[in-house]
Every structure is written in C-alpha cells, then in structure tokens.
Backbone of each chain as ProteinMPNN parsed JSONL, in Angstrom:
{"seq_chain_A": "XXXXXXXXXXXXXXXXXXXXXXXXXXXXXXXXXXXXXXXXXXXXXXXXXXXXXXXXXXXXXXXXXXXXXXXXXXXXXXXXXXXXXXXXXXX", "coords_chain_A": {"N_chain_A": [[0.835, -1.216, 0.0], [0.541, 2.181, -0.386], [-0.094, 4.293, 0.79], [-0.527, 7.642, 2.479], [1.216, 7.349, 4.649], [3.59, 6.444, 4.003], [4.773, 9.61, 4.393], [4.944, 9.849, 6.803], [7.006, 10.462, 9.226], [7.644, 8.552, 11.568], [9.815, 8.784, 13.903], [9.685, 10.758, 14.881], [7.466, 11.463, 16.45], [5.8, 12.167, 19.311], [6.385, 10.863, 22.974], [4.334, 10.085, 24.032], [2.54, 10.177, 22.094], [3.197, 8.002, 20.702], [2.694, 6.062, 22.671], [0.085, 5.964, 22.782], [-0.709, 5.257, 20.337], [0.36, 3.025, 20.308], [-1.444, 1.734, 21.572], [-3.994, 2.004, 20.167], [-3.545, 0.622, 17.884], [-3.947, -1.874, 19.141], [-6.163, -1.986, 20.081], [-7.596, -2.267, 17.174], [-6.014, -4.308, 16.303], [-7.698, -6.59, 17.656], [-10.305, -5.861, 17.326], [-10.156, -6.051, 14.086], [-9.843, -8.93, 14.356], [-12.244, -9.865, 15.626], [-13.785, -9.661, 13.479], [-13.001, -10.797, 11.554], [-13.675, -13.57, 12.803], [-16.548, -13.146, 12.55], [-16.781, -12.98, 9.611], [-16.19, -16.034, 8.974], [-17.877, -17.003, 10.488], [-20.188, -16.276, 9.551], [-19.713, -16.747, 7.118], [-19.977, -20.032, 7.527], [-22.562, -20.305, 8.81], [-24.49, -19.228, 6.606], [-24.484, -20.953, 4.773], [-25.396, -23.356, 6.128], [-28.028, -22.855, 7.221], [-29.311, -21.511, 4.909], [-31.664, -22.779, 2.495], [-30.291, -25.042, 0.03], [-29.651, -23.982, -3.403], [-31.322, -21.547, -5.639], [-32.339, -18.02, -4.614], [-34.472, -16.315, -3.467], [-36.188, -14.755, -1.87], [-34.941, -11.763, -0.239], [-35.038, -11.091, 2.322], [-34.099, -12.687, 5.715], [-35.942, -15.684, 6.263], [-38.648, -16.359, 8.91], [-37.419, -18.715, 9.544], [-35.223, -19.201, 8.784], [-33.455, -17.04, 10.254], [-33.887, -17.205, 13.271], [-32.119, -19.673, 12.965], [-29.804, -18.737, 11.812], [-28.788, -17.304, 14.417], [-28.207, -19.286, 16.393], [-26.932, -21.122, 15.124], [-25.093, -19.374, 14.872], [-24.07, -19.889, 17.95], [-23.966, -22.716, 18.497], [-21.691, -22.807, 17.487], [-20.126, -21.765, 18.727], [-19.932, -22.805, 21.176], [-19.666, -25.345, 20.384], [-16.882, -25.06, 20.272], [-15.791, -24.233, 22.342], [-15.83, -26.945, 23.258], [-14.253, -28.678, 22.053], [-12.112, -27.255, 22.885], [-11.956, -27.493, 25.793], [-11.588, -30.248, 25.671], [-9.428, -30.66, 24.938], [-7.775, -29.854, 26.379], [-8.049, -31.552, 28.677], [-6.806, -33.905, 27.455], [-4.261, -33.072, 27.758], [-3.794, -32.126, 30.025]], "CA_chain_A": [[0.0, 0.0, 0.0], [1.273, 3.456, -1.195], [-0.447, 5.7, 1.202], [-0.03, 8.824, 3.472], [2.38, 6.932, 5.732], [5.102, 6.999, 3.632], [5.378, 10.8, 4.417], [5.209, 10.237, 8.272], [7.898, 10.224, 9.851], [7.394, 7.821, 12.959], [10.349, 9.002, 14.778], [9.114, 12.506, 15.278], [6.223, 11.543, 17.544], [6.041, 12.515, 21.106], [6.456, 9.586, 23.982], [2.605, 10.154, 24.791], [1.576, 9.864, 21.203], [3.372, 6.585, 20.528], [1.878, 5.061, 23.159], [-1.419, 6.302, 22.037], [-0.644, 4.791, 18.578], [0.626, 1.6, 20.168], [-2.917, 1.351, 22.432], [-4.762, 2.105, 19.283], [-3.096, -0.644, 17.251], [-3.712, -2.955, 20.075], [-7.735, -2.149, 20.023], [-7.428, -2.13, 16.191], [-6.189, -5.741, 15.82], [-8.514, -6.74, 18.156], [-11.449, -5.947, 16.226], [-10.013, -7.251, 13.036], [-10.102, -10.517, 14.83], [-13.281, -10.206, 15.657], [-14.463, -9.267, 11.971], [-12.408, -11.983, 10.574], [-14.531, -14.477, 12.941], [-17.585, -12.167, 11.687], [-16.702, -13.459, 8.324], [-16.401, -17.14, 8.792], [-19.351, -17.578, 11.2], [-21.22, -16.306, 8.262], [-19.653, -18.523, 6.05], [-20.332, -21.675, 7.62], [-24.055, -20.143, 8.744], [-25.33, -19.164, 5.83], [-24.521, -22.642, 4.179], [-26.116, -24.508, 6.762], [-29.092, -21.982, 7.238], [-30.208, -21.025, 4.215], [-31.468, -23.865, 2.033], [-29.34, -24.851, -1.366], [-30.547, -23.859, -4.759], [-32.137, -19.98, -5.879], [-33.006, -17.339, -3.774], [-35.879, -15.527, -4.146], [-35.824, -13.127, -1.197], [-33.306, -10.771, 0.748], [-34.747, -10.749, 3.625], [-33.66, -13.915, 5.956], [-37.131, -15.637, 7.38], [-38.798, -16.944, 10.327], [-36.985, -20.401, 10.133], [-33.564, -18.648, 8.689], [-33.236, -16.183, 11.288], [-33.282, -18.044, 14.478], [-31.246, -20.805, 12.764], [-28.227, -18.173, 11.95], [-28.103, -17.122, 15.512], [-28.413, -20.854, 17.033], [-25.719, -21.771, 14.687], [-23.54, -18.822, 15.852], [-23.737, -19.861, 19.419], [-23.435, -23.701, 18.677], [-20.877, -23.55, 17.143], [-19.38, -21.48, 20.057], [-19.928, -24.064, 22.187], [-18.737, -26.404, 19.905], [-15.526, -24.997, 19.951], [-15.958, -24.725, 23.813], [-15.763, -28.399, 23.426], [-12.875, -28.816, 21.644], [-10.965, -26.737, 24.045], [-11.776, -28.406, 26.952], [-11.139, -31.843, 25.532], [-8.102, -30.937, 23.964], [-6.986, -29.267, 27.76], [-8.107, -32.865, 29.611], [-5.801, -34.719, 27.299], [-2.803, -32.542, 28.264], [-3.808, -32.749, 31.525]], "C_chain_A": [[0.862, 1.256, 0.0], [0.417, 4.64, -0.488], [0.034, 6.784, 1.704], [1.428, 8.421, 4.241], [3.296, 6.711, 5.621], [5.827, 8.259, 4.132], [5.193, 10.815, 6.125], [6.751, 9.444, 8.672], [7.652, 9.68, 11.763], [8.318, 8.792, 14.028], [9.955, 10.574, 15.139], [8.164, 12.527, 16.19], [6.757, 11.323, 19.034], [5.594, 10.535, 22.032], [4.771, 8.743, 23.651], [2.019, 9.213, 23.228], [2.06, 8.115, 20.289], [3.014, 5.821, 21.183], [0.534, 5.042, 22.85], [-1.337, 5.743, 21.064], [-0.914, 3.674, 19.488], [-1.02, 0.951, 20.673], [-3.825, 1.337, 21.316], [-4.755, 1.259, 18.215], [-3.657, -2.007, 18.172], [-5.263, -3.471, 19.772], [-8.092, -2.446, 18.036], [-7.139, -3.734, 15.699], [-7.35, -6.562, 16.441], [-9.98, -6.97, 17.595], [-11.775, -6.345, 15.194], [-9.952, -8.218, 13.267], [-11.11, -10.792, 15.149], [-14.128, -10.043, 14.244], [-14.399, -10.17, 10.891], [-13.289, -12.856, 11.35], [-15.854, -14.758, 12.197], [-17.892, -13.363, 10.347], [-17.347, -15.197, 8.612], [-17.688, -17.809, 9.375], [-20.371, -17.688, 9.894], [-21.057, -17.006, 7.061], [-20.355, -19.758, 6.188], [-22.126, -21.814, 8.248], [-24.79, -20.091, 7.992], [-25.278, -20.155, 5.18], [-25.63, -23.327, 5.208], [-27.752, -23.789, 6.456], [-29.996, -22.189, 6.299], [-30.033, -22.06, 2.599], [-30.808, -23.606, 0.631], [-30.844, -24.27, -2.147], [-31.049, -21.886, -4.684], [-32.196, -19.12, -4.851], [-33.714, -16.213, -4.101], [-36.656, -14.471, -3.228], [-35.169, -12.618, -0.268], [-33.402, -11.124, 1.919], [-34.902, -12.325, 4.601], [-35.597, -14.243, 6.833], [-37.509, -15.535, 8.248], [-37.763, -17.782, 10.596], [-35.252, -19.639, 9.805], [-32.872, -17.915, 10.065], [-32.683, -16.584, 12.502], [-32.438, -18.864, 14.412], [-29.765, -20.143, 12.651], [-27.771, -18.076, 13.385], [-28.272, -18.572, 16.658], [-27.08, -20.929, 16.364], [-24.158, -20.61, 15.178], [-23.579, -19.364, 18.003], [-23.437, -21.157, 19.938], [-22.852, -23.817, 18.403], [-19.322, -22.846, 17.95], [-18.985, -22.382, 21.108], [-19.222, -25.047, 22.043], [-17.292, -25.938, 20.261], [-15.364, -25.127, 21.419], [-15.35, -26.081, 24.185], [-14.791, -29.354, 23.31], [-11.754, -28.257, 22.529], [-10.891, -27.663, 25.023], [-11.577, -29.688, 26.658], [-9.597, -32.011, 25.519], [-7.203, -30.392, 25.634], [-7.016, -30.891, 28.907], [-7.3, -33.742, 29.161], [-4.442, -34.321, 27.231], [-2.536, -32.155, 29.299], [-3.311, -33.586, 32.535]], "O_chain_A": [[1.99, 1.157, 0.482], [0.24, 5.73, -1.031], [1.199, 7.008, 1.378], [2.446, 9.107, 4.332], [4.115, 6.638, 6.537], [7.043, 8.282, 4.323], [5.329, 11.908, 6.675], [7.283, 8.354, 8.463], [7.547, 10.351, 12.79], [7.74, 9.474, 14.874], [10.446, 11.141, 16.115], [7.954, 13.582, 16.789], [7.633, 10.678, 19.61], [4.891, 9.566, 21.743], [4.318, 7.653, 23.303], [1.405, 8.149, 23.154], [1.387, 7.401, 19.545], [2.859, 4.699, 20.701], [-0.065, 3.981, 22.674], [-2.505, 5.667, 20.682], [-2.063, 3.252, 19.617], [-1.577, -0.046, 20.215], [-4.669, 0.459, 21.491], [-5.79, 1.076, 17.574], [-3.695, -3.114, 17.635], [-5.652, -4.587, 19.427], [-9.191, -2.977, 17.876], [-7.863, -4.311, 14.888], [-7.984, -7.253, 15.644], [-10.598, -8.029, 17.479], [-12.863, -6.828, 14.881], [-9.993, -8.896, 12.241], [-11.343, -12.0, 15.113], [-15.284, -10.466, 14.242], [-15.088, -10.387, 9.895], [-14.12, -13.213, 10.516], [-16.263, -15.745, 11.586], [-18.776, -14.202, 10.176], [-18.522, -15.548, 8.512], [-18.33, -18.77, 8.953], [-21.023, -18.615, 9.413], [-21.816, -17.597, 6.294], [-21.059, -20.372, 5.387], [-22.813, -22.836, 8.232], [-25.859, -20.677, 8.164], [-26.424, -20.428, 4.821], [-26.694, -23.769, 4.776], [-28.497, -24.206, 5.569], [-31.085, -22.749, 6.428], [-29.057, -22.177, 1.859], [-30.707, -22.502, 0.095], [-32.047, -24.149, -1.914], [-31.027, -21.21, -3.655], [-32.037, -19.778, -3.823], [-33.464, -15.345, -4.938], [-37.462, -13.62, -3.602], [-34.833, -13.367, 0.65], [-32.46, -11.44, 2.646], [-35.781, -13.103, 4.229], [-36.243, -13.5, 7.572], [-37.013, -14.624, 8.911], [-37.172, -17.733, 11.674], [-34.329, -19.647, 10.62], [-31.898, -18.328, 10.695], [-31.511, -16.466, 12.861], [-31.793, -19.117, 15.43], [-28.757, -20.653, 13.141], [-26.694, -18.556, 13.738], [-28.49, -18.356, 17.85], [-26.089, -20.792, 17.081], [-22.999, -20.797, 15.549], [-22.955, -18.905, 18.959], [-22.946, -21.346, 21.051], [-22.501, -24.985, 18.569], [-18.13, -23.146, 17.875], [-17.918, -22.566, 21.692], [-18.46, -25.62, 22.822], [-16.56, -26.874, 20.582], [-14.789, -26.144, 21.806], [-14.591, -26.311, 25.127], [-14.49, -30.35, 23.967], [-10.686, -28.814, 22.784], [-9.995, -28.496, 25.156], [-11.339, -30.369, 27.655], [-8.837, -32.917, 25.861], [-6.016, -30.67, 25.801], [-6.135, -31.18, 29.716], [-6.838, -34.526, 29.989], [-3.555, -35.028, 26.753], [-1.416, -31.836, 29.696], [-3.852, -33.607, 33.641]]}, "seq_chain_B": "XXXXXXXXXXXXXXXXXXXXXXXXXXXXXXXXXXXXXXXXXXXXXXXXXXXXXXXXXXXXXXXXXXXXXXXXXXXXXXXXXXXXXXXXXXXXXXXXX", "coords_chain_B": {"N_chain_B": [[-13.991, 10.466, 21.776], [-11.068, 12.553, 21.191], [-9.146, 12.006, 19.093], [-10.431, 12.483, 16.798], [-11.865, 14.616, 15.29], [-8.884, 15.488, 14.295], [-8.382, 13.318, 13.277], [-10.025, 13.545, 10.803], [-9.126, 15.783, 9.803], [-7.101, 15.754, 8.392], [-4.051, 16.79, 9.605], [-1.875, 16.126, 11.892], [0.718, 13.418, 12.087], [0.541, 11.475, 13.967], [-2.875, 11.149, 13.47], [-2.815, 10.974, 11.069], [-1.721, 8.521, 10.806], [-3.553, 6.736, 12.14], [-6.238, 7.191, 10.621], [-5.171, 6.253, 8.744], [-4.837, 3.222, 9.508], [-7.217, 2.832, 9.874], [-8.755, 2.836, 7.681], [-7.845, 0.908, 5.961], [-8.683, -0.952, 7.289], [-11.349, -1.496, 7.381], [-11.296, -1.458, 4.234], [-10.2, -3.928, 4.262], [-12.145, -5.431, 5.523], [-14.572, -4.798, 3.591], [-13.951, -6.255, 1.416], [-13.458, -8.416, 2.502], [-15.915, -9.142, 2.247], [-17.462, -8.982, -0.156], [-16.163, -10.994, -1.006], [-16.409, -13.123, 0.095], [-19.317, -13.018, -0.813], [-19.901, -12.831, -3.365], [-18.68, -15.63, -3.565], [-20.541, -17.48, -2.099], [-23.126, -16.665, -3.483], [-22.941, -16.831, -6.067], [-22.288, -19.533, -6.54], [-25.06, -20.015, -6.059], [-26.411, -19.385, -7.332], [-26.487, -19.098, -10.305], [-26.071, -21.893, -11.593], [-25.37, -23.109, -13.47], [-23.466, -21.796, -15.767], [-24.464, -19.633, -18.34], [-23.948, -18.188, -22.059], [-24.359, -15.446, -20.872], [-25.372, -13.545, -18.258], [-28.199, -13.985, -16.969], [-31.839, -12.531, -16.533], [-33.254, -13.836, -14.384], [-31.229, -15.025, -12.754], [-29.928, -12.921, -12.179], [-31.492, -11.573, -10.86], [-32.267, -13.16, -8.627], [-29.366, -12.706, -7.658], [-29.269, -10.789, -6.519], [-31.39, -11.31, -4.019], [-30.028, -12.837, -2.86], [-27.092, -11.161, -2.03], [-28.674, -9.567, -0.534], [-29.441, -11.475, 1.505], [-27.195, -12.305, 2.497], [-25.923, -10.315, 3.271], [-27.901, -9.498, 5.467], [-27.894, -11.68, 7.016], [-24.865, -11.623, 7.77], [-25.074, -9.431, 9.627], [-26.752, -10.437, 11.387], [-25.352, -12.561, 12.562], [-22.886, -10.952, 13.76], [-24.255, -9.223, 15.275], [-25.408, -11.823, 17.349], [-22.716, -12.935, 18.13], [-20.998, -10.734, 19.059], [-22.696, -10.116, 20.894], [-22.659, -12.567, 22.484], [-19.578, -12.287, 23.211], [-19.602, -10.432, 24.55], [-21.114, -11.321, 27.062], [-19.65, -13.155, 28.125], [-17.216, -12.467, 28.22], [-17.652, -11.029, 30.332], [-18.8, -13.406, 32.361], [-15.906, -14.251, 32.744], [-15.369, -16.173, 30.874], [-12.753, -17.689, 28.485], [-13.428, -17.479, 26.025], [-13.579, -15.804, 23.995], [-10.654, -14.841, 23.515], [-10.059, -17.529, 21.991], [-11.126, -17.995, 19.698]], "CA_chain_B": [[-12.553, 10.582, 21.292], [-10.175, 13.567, 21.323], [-8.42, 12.75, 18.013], [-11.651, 12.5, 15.673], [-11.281, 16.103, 14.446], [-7.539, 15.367, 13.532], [-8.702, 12.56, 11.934], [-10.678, 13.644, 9.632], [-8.827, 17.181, 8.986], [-5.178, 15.01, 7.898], [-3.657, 17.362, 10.47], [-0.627, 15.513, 12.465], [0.815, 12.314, 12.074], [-0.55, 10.484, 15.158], [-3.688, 11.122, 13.27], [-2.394, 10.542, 9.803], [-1.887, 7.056, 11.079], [-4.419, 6.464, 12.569], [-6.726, 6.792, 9.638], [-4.434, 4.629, 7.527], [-4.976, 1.475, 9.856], [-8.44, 2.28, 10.262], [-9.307, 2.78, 6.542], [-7.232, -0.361, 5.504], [-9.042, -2.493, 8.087], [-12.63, -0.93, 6.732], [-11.372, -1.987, 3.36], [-9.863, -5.314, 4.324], [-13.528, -5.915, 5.362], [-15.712, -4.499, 3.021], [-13.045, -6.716, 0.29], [-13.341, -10.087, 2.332], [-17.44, -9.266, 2.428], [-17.848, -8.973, -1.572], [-15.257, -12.097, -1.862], [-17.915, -14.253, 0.329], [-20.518, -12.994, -1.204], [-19.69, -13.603, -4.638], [-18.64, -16.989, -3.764], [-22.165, -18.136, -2.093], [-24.401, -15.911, -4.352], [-22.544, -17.489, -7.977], [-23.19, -20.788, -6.245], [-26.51, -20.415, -5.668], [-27.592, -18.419, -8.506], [-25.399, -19.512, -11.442], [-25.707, -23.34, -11.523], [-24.923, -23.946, -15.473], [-23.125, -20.838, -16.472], [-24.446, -19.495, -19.445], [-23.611, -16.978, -22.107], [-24.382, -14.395, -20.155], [-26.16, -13.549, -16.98], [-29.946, -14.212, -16.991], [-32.524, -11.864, -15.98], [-33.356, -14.412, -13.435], [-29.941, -14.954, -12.064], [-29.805, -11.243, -11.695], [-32.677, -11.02, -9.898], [-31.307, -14.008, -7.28], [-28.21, -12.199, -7.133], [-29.93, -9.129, -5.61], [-31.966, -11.224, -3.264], [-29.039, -13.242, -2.353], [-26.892, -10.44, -1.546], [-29.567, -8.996, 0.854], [-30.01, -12.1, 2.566], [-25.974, -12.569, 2.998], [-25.693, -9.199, 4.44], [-28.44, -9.578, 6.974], [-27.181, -13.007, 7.348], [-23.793, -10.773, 8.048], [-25.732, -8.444, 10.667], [-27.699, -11.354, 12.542], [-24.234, -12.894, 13.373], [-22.432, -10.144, 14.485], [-25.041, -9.148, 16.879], [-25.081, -12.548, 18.319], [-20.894, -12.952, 18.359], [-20.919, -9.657, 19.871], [-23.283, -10.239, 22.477], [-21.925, -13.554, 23.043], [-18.2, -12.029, 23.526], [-20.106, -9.523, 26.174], [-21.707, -11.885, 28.1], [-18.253, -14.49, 27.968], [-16.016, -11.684, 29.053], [-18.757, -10.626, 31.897], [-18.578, -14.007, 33.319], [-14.599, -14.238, 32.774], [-14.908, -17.451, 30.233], [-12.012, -17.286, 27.694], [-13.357, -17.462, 24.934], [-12.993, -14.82, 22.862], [-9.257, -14.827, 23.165], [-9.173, -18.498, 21.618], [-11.735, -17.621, 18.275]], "C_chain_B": [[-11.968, 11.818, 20.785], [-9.379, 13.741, 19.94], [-9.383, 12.802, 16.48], [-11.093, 13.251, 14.663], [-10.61, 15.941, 13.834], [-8.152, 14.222, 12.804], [-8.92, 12.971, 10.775], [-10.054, 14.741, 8.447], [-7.359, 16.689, 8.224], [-4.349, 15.277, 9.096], [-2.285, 16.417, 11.005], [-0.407, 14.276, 12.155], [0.361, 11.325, 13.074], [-2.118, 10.066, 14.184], [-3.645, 10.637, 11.891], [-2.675, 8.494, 9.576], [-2.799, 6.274, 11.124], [-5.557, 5.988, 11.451], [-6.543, 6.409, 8.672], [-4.917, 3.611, 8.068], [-6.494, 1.547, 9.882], [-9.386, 2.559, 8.536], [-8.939, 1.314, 5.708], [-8.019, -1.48, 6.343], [-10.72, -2.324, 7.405], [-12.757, -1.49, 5.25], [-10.895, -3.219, 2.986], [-11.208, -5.957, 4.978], [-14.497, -5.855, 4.547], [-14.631, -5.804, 1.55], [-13.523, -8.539, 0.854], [-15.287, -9.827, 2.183], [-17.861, -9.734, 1.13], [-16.719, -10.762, -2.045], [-16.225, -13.243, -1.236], [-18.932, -14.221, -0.126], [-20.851, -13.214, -2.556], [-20.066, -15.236, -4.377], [-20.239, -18.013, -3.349], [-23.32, -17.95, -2.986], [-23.862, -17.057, -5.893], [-23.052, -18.963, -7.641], [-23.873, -21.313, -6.475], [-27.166, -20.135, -6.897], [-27.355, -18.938, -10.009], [-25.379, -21.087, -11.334], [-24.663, -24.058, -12.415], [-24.162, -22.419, -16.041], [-23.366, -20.214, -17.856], [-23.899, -18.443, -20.207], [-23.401, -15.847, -22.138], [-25.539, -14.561, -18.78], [-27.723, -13.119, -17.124], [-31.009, -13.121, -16.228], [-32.79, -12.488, -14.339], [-32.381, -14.735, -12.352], [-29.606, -14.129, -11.449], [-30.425, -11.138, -10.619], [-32.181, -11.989, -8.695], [-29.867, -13.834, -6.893], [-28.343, -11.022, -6.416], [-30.181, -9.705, -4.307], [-30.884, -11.994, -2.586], [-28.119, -12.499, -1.215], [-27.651, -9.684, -0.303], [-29.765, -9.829, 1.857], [-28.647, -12.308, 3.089], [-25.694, -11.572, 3.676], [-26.355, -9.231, 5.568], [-28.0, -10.592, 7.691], [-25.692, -12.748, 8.71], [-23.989, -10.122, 9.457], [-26.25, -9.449, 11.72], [-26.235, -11.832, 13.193], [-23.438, -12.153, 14.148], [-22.903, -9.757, 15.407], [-24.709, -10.062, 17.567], [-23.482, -12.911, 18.552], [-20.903, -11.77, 19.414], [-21.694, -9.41, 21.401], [-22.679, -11.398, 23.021], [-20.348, -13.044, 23.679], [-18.275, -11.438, 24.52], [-20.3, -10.335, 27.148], [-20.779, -13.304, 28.732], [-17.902, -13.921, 28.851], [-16.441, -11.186, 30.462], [-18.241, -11.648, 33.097], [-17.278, -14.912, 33.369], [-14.346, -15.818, 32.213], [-13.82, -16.607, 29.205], [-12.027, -17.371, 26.414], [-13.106, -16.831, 23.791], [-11.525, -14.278, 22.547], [-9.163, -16.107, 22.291], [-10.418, -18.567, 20.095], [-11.853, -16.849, 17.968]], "O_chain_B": [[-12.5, 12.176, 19.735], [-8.984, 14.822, 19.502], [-8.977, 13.114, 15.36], [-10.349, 13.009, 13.713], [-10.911, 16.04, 12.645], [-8.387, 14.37, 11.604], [-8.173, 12.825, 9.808], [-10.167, 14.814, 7.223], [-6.703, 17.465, 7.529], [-3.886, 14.312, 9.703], [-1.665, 16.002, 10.026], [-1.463, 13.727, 11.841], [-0.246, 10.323, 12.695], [-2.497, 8.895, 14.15], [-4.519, 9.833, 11.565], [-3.277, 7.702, 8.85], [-2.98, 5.293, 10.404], [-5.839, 4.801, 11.29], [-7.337, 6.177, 7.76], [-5.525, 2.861, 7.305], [-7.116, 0.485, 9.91], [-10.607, 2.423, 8.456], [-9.734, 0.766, 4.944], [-7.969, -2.683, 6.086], [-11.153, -3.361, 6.901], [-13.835, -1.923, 4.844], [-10.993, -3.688, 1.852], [-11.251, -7.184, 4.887], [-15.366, -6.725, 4.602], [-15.362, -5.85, 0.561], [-13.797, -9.507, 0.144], [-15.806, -10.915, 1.93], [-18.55, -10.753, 1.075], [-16.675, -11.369, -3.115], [-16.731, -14.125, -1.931], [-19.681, -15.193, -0.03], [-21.921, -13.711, -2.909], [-21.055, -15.894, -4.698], [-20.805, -18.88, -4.016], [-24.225, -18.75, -3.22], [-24.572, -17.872, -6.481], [-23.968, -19.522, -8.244], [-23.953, -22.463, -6.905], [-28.226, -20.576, -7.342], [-28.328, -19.113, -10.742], [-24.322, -21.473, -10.835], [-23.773, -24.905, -12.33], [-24.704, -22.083, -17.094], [-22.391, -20.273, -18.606], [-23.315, -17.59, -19.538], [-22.687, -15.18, -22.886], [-26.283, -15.5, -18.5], [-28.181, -12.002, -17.364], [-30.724, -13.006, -15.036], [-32.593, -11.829, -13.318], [-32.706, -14.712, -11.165], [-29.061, -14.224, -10.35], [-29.998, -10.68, -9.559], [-31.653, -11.401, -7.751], [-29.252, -14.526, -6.082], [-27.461, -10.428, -5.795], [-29.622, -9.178, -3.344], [-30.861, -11.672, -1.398], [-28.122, -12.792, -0.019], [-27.092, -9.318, 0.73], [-30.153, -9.43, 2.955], [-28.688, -12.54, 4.298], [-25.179, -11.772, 4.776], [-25.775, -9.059, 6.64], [-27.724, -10.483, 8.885], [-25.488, -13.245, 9.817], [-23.145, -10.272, 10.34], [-26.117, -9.174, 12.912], [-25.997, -11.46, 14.342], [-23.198, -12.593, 15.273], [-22.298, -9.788, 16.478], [-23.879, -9.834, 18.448], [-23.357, -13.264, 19.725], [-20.804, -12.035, 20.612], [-21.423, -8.84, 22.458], [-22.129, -11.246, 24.112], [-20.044, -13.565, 24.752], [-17.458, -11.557, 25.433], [-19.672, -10.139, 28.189], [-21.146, -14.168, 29.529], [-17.994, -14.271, 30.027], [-15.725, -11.001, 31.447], [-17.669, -11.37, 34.15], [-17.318, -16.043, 33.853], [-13.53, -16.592, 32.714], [-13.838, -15.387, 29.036], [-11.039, -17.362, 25.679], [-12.52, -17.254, 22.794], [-11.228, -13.513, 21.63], [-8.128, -16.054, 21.628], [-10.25, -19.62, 19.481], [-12.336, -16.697, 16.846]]}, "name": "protein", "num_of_chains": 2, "seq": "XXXXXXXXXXXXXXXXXXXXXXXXXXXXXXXXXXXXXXXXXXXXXXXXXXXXXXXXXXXXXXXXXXXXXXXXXXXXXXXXXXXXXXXXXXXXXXXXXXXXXXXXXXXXXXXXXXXXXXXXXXXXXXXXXXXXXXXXXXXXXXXXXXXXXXXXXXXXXXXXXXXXXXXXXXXXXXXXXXXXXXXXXXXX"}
C-alpha cells in the first residue's frame, strides 16, 4: 500500500503519542479478529441456514433467522468443546 | 474521542496514522465481504453458467446479496453479544476464536 504513511515520519512523535498509537493498534487488531470471525461464522451459517438452490428473497425468514443465531452460538460451544477436551488430554 | 477532528482534517501524524490502519481495516472488510458474497451468491444463482447472466440470475443475485448481508448483521449481533456476556462471566473465549 502506497499511502499517506510513507510521508510520516514515525520518529518525530512525542512519547505520549506513541503510546497512544501503540494502544490504538492494540484495540485495532482486536477488532479485526473479531471481523475476521464475523466473516467465517457467516460462512459456515449461511450454508447450513439457508437452504441450497435460488433465492428468491433478501430478507432472511422466520426459520432462517433463528437458525443463523443458534448456529452462531453452537458452534461457540462447539468450539468450547474442543478446548476443553483438547486441555483434559494434556492434563 | 479527542483525536476525531484530527482525523478527519489530515492534520498531524498520530492522526495521519491512525486513519491509515483504520481505513485499511474498513477496506480489508468491506473486500473479504464482496469475496464471500460472490462466492455463495454465484453458487446459488449460477448453476450452469451461461452466455451471459440471466434476468433471473440477476434477480437471485440481488436477493441473495440482501439475505448474505443480513445473514452478516444477525451474526455479528449474536458474536458480539456472546463475547459480552463471555467476558462478563470471565470465560475465555474470545481470546481463543
């Protein structure tokens, strides 16, 4: 990428405001990790969810609806599951 | 937030920065959104590829799109409330997905 930040000069910033950067980077990846989950939840939801073949309208149903947010929270769990298994056999 | 303003005006480098990482992460989302949404919508809509795109195809690529974005929106709510109500009662999950 070829933006602005070529013309900053990092070392010129005050104590304060590099830590302010660094804190702002910190919350910054943070969120892209949650956005990138974002993503895949909805990957592997809307497959299951919303049946194969055409679609014929935008807005998600009755039966879609509840099923996306079920599947985001089982498959929270699921992973839940996997942790703790995978922590009892290194136990 | 205190450096908004600078944000927006270019003004100092602190702020310069700033709205580099946070325009690059804005468009490293809105980039993986259209790359999932292609890939489920052509899927769904596009079975037999023909030579060219069908009125009908069109039209299930509209409603597609609308249902992958809300699709988009319903999860994030619940992730997001889920990550609240984790970190509340000090499970660890949202550090390990």
């Amino acid at each position: 990428m070829s933006g602005p930040l070529a013309n900053v000069d990092v070392s010129k910033l005050s104590d304060r405001d590099k830590q302010e950067l660094q804190q702002f980077v910190v919350n910054e990846s943070q969120k892209a990790r949650i956005q990138s989950s974002i993503h895949s939840l909805t990957d592997v939801c809307f497959k299951k969810c919303i049946p194969a073949g055409g679609v014929k309208n935008g807005k998600l149903d009755k039966y879609e609806e509840p099923c996306v947010r079920q599947c985001v929270d089982r498959f929270l769990d699921a992973n839940l599951v996997v942790l703790r298994e995978l922590e009892r056999l290194r136990g | 937030m205190d450096s908004f303003g600078g944000a927006l005006g270019g003004g100092d480098p602190k702020s310069q920065i700033m709205r580099q990482v946070q325009q690059e992460a804005a468009m490293q989302n809105a980039r993986m959104l259209v790359e999932k949404l292609n890939e489920h919508c052509f899927d769904r809509c596009v079975p037999k590829p023909g030579a060219s795109l069908s009125k009908g195809e069109e039209g299930c690529f509209t409603a597609c799109m609308e249902k992958y974005m809300s699709a988009w929106n319903t999860v994030s709510k619940t992730y997001v409330a889920r990550i609240q109500k984790e970190s509340q009662s000090g499970a660890a999950l949202s550090n390990t997905f």
